[in-house]
C-alpha positions as CSV (number, residue, x, y, z in Angstrom):
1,X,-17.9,-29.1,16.7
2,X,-19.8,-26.7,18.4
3,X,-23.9,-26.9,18.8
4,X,-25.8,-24.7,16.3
5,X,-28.4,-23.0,17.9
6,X,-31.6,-21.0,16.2
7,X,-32.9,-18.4,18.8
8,X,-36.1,-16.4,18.1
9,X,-36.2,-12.9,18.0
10,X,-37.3,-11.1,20.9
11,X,-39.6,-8.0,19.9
12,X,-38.2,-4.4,20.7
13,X,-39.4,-3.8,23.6
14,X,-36.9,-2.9,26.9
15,X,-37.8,-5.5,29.4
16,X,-38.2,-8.0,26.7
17,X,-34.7,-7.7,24.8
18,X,-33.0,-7.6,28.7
19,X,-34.6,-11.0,29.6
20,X,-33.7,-12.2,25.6
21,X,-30.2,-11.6,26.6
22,X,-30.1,-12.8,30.1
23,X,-31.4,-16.0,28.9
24,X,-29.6,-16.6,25.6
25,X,-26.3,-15.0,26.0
26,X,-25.7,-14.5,29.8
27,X,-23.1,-17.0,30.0
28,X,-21.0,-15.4,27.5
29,X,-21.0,-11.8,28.9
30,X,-19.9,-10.2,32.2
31,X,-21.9,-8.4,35.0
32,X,-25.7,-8.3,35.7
33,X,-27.4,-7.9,32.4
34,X,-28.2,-4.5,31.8
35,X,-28.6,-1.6,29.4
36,X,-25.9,1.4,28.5
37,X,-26.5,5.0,27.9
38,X,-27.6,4.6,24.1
39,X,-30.1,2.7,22.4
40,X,-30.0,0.3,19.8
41,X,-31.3,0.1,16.3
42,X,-32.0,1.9,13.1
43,X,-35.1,3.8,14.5
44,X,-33.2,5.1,17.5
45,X,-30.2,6.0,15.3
46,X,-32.4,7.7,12.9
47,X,-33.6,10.2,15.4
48,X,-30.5,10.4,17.1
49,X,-28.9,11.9,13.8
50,X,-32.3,13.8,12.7
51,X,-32.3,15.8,16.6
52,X,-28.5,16.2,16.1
53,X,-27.6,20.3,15.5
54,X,-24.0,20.1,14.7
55,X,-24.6,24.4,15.7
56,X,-21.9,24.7,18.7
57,X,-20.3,21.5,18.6
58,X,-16.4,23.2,17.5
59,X,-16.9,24.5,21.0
60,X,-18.5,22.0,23.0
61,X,-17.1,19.0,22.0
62,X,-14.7,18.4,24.1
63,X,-17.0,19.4,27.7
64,X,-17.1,16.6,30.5
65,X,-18.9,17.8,33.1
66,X,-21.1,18.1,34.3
67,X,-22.9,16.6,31.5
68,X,-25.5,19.4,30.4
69,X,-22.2,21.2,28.8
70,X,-21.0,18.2,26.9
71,X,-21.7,18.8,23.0
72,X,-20.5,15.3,21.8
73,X,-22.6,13.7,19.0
74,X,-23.2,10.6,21.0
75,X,-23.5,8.9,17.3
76,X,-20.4,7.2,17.2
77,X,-21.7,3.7,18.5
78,X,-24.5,4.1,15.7
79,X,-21.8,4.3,13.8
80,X,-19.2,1.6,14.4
81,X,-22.2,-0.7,13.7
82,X,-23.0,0.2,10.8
83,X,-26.3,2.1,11.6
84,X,-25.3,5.5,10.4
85,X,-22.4,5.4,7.7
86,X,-19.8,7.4,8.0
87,X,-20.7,9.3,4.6
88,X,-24.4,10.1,5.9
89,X,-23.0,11.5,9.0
90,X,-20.9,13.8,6.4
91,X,-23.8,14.6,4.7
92,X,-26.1,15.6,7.6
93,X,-24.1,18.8,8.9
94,X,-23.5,20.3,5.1
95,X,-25.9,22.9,6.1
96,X,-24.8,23.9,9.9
97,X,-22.3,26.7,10.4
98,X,-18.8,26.3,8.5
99,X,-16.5,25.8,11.5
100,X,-18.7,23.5,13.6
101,X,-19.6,21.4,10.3
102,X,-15.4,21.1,9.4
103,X,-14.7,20.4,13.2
104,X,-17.5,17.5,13.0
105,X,-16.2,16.4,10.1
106,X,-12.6,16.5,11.5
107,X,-13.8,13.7,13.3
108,X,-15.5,12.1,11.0
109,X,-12.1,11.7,9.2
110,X,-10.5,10.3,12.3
111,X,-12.6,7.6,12.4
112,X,-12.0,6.6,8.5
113,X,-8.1,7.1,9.0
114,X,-8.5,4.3,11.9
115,X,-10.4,2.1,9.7
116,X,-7.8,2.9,7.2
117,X,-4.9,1.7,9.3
118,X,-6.9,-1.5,10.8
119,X,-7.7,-2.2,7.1
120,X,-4.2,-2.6,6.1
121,X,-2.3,-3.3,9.4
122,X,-5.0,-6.2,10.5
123,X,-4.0,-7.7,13.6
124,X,-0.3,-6.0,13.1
125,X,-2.0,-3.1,14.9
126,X,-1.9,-4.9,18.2
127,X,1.6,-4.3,18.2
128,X,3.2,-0.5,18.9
129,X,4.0,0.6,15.4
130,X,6.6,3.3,15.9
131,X,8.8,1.8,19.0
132,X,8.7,-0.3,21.9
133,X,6.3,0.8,24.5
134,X,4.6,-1.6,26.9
135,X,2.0,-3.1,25.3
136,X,0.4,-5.8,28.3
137,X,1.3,-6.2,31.5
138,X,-1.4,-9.1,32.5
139,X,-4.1,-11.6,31.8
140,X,-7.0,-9.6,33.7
141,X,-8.7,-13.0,33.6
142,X,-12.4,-11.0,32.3
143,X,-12.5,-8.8,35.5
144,X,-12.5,-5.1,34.7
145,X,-9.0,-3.4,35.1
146,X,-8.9,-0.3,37.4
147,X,-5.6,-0.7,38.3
148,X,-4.0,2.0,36.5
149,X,-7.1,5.0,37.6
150,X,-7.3,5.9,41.3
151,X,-10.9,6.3,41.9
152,X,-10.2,8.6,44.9
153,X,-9.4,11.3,42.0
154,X,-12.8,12.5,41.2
155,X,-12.1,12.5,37.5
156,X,-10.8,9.2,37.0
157,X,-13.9,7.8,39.2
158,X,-16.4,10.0,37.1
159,X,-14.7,8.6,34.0
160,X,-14.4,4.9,35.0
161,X,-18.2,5.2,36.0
162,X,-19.4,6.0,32.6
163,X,-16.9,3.5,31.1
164,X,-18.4,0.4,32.7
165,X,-21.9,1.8,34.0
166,X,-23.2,3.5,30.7
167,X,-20.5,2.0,28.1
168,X,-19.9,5.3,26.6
169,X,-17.3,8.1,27.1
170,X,-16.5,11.6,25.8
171,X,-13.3,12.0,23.8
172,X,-11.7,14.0,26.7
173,X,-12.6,10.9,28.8
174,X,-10.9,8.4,27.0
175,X,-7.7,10.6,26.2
176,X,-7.7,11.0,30.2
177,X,-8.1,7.4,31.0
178,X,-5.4,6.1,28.4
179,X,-2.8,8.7,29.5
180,X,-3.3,8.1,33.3
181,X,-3.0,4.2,32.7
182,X,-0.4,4.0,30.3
183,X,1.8,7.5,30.6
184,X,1.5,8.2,34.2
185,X,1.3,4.5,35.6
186,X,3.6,2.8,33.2
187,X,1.1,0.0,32.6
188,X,0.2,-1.6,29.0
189,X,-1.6,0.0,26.5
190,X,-3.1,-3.4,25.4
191,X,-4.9,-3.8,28.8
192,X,-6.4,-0.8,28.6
193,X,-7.2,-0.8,24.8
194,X,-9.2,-4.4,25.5
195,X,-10.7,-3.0,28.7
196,X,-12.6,0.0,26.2
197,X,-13.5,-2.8,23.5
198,X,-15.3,-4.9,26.2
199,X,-17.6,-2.1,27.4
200,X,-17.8,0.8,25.0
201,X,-20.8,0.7,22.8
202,X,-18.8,2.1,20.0
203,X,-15.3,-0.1,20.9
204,X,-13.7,-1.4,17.9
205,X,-10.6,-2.5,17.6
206,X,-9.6,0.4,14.8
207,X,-10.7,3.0,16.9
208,X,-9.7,2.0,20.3
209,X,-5.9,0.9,18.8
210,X,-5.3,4.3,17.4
211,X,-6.2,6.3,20.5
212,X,-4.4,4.2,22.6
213,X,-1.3,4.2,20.0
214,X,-1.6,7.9,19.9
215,X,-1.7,8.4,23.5
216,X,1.5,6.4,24.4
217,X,3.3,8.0,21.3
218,X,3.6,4.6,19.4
219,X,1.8,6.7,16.5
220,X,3.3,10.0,16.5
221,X,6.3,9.5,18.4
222,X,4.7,12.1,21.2
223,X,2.7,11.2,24.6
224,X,-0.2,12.7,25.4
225,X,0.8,13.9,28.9
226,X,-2.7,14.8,31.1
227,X,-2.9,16.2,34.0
228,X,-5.5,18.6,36.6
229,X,-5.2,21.4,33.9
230,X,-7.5,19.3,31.5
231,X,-10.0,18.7,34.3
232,X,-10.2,22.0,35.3
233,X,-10.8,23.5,31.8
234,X,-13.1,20.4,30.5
235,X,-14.9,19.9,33.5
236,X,-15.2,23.2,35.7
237,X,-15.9,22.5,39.7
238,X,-15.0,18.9,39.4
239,X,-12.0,19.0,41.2
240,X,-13.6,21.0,44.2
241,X,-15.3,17.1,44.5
242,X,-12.7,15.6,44.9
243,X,-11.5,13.8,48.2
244,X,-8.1,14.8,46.9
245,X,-8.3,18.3,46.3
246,X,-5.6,19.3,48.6
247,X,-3.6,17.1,47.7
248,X,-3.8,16.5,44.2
249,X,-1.2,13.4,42.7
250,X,-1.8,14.7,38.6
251,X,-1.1,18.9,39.6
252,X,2.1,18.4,37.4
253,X,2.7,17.1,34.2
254,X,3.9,13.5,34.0
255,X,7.6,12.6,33.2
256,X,8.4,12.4,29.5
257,X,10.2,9.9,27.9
258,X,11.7,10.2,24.9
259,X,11.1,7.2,21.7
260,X,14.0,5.9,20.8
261,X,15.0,7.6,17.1
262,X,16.2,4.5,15.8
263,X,13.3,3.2,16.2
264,X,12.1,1.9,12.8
265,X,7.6,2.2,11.7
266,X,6.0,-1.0,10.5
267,X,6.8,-1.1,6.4
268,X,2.6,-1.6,6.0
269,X,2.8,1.9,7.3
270,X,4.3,3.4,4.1
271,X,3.2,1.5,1.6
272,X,0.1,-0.9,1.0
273,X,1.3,-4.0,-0.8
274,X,-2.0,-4.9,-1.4
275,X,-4.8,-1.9,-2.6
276,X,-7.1,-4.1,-4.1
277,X,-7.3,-6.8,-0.5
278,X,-7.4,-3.3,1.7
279,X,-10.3,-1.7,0.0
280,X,-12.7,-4.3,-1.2
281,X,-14.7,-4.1,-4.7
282,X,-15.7,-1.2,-5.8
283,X,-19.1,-2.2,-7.4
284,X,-20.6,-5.5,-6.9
285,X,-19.3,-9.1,-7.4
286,X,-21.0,-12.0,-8.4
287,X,-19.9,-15.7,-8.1
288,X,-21.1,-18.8,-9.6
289,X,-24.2,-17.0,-10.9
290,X,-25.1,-14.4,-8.6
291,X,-28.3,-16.2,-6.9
292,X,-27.7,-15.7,-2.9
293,X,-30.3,-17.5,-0.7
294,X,-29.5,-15.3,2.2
295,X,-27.8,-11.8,3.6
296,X,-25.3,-12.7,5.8
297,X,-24.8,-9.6,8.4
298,X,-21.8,-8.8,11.0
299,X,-21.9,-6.1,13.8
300,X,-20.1,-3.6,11.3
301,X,-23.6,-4.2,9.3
302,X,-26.6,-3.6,10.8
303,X,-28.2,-1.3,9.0
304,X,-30.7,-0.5,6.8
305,X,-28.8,0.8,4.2
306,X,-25.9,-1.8,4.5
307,X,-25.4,-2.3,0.8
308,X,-25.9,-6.1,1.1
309,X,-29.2,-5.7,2.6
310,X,-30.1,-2.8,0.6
311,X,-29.4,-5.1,-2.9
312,X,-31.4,-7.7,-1.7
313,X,-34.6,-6.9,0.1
314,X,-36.5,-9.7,-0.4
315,X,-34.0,-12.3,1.2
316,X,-33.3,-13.4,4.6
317,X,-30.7,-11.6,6.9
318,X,-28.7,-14.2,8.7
319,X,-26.9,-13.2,11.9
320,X,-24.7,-15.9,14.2
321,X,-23.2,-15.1,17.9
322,X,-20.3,-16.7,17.6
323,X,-20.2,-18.0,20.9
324,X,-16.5,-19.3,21.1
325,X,-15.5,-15.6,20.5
326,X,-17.5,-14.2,22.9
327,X,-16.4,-16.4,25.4
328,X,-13.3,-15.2,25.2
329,X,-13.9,-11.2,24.7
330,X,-16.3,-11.4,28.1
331,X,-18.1,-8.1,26.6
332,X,-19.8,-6.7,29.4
333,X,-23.9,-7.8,29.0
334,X,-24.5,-3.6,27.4
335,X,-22.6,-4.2,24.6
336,X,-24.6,-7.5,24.2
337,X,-27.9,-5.7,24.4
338,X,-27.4,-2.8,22.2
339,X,-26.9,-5.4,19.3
340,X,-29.6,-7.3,20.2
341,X,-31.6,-4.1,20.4
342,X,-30.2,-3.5,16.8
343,X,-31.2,-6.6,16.0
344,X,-34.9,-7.0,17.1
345,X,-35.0,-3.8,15.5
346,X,-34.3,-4.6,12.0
347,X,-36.4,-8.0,12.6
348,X,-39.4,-6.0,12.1
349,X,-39.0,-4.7,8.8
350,X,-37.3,-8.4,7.1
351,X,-37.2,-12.0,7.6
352,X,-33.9,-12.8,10.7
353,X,-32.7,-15.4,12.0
354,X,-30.0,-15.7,15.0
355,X,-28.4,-18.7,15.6
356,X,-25.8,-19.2,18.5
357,X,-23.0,-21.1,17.3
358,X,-19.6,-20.9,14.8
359,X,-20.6,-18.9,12.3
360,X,-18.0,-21.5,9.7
361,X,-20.7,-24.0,10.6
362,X,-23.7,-21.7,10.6
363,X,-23.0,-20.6,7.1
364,X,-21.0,-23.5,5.6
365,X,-23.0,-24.8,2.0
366,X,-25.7,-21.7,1.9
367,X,-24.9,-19.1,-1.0
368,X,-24.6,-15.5,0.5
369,X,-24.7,-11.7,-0.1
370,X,-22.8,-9.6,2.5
371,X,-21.1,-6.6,2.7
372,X,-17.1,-6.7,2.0
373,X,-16.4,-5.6,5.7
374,X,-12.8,-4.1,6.4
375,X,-11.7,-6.3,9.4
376,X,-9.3,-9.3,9.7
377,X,-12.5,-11.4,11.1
378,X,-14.4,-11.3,7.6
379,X,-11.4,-11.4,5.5
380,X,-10.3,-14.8,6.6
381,X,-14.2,-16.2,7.1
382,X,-15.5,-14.8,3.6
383,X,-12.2,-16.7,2.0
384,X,-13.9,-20.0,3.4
385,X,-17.5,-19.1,2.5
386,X,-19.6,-19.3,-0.7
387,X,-20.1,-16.1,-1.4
388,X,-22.2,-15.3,-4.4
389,X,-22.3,-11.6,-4.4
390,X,-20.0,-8.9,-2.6
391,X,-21.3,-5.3,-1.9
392,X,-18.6,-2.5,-1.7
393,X,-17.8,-1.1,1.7
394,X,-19.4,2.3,2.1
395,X,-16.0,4.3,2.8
396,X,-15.8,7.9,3.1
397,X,-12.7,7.9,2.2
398,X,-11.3,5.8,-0.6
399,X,-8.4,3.9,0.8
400,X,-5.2,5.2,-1.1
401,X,-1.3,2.7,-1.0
402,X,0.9,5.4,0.5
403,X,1.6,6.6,3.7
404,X,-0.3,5.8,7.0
405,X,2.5,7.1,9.0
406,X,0.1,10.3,10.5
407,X,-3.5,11.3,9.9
408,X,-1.9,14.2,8.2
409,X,0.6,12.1,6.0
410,X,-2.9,10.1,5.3
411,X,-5.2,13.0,5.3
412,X,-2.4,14.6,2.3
413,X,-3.4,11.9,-0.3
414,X,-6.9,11.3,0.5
415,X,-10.1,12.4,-1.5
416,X,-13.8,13.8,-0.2
């Protein structure tokens, strides 16, 4: 049995979460404590999606460097945590020009496919779907893993910088990392995908598996081959940086290797078995009565408008560091304050309470309202709770049985 632990709330100010964290969850997080590139909380991602112009971003998107021609929302850790939902980000560029809007919402649709896949698939999506591709290569023991980016190349240094420094990357970025490590290097795709979950903002396991599946061609049955042509186009000058200019080890295109065609795609990937399990209620369910005494919130649901909190303003929000976990993610200490910033946040609008703890024996005997939440995590801890009333997931997509196969076999059947 582990000890339960109440903490207070720190207030939302900088210096005061920082020392909140040092003291209360230093031991379960890696490096100095310190802050990333984006702030957390509702009031921060409110103005971050209010000062957002979606005007340019078709072209801009994809910029690296240096960093005053990157057009990149910077939402998306707002939005793996629940503070901006997927169908408000929708909403927000209706009125900006037509192609910038549909690229934006390209993305937006990325995003729900992966949730769609880690919905159904579960844990299954640690494994390659479409053929054997190396998936882990070692235990990295909770250091970071830099063994598959030279940081004498200028890009991979600029890149690996940002990763671990300020805990958020460009799309460009990411796509570079992943192909260098995996592609070029030969390394597993499963070291790398936990290395971006332990110090992206926005890491999640449905987002980070599909770019890394993509990238080695587990998804598509194609790798993403990268070389100095991207950095050159993406990041303009950066190469002339470089302490390997001359003699440059990515000129050339990596070797391709072909997927074997025998190889056969996970069955979930066709066909969902289970609709109902994979998409959650559509309106809300009561049990036993429907009288919760608390609103039991994740880090998928952390804001406002979280339909939990949202159908019960007057009750408590309960939120539990489950400290066994965390021990054995080591999440570097950004990640760590950006929820905490989320969570002093919200503290000043409703009653809180954090606890330290396992969140079975946190929760165990109290009658809750949450969210449905479309992760393995919930699933099997809701199943063992008393939950007396279950709020739909705010999807952008519903989720549909057939195939999952390719965003476009996916994208063919679903409705917005």
């Amino acid at each position: 049995m582990t000890t339960i632990e109440t903490r207070e709330l720190p207030v939302p100010d900088p210096e005061e979460v920082l020392e909140w964290v040092s003291v209360h969850l230093g031991d379960v997080a890696v490096g100095e404590v310190r802050r990333g590139a984006i702030t957390g909380g509702q009031s921060a991602a409110d103005a971050a999606l209010a000062s957002f112009d979606v005007a340019g971003y078709a072209q801009r998107r994809n910029e690296v460097w240096p960093a005053t021609r990157q057009g990149a929302s910077r939402l998306s850790a707002y939005i793996r945590h629940g503070l901006i939902s997927l169908p408000r980000a929708w909403d927000h560029v209706g009125s900006g020009p037509a192609r910038d809007g549909e690229s934006f919402r390209s993305e937006l649709l990325w995003q729900e496919y992966a949730r769609h896949l880690y919905a159904r698939l579960g844990r299954a999506s640690a494994r390659s779907l479409r053929f054997a591709v190396p998936e882990r290569t070692r235990d990295t023991g909770g250091e970071s893993l830099t063994s598959g980016w030279d940081q004498e190349l200028a890009c991979m240094d600029l890149s690996v910088d940002n990763l671990h420094q300020d805990g958020w990357l460009t799309n460009q970025q990411r796509m570079w990392l992943a192909s260098q490590h995996t592609v070029r290097e030969g390394l597993g795709w499963r070291d790398g995908e936990d290395e971006f979950f332990r110090f992206l903002l926005d890491g999640s396991r449905a987002a980070n598996r599909l770019g890394w599946q993509w990238t080695v061609g587990a998804l598509t049955g194609k790798e993403y081959g990268f070389s100095r042509w991207q950095v050159e186009k993406r990041a303009p000058g950066l190469c002339a940086t470089c302490a390997r200019e001359a003699s440059c080890p990515i000129s050339d295109w990596p070797d391709e290797h072909s997927p074997d065609p025998r190889a056969m795609v996970d069955p979930l990937m066709r066909q969902d078995p289970d609709l109902d399990a994979t998409r959650g209620p559509s309106q809300a369910e009561t049990h036993g009565g429907g009288v919760a005494e608390a609103v039991w919130l994740t880090a998928e649901s952390l804001g406002d408008d979280d339909p939990a909190l949202e159908a019960w303003p007057d009750l408590p929000a309960v939120f539990v560091f489950d400290v066994a976990l965390l021990t054995r993610l080591r999440l570097a200490t950004h990640r760590l304050v950006f929820l905490t910033e989320c969570l002093a946040d919200l503290g000043t609008r409703r009653p809180l309470t954090i606890v330290r703890g396992d969140p079975m024996e946190v929760l165990s005997g109290q009658r809750l309202a949450a969210t449905f939440t479309p992760v393995p995590g919930w699933r099997s801890r809701s199943a063992q709770l008393e939950l007396a009333s279950v709020h739909p997931w705010p999807w952008l997509v519903p989720p549909h049985a057939g195939p999952l196969t390719s965003f476009t076999a996916w994208r063919r059947r679903a409705r917005v």
